[in-house]
Structures are given as C-alpha cells and as structure tokens.
N, C-alpha and C positions, 0 to 999 in steps of 0.2 A: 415774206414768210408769215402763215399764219402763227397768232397766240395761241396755243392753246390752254391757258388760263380760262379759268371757270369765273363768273363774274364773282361768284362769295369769294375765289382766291383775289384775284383784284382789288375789292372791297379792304381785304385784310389790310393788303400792301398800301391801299391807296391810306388807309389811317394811319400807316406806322410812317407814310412818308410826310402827310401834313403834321403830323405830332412832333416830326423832326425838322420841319421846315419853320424858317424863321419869316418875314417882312422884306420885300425888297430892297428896303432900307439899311437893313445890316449887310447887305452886299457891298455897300461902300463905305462901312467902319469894322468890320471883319474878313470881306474877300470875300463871303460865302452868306450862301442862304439854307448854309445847312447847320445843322447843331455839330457843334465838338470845331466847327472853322473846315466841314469836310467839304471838297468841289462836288461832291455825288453822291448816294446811296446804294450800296448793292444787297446782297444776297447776304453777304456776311456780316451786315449790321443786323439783319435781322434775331431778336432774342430766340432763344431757343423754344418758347413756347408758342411766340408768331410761327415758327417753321414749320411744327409741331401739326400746326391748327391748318396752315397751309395743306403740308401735306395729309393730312386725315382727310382733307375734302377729296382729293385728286394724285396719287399720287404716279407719276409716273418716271421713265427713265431718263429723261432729260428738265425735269423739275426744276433742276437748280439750274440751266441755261434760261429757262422761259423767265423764271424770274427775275434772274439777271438782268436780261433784255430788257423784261417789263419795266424793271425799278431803271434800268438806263434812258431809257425812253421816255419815262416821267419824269425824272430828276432835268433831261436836258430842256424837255418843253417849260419846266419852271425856271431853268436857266436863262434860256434865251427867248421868255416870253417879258 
C-alpha cells in the first residue's frame, strides 16, 4: 500500500523520530533505542505542534493511519537494522 505522505510530512517525522532515538548502544543497558525506555514511536508521541505542522501540509482522512504506519515502519528499520 502506497504512502501517501508528502516528503515535507516525512521530513517532520523523520526529525521527531531521530531527536528521540538514542545509540545502538543503550539497546543493551535500557532495552530500547528510544527515549522514555519506549520499543517504538507512534502517532501519539507526536507534540501537539508536530501534528499541527503535519497536518497544515496535507491534511487528509486517514492522516493519523499513514502516519502511524510511517512512524512504525521506521522505528522497526531502526530496530532491526
């Protein structure tokens, strides 16, 4: 199934999710490579004004699914890269 994410929407996400992403290295003294000890990033970590900025680019009726996806989809490639 295509994205249909806009690349500026992408862009957003892809900064909120390295600004939360730690070192491979605290995978094996916290369990996670995400900030807070979390296994993944969705839709609902995002601040209120990420969303905001999100949707003013693009907004449509399944917004918060594509992102979801999107933010799952990256979070697992940094998992199990």
């Amino acid at each position: 199934m295509a994205r249909n994410l806009l690349s500026r929407q992408k862009t957003i996400i892809d900064k909120f999710i390295n600004d939360n992403t730690h070192s491979k290295d605290s995978f094996y003294r916290i369990n996670s490579v995400f900030t807070e000890g979390r296994h993944g990033l969705d839709a609902d970590d995002l601040p209120i004004e990420i969303w905001e900025k999100i949707e003013a680019i693009n907004d449509t009726e399944i917004l918060y699914q594509e992102v979801n996806r999107y933010m799952d989809d990256k979070c697992s490639d940094i998992v199990h890269s």
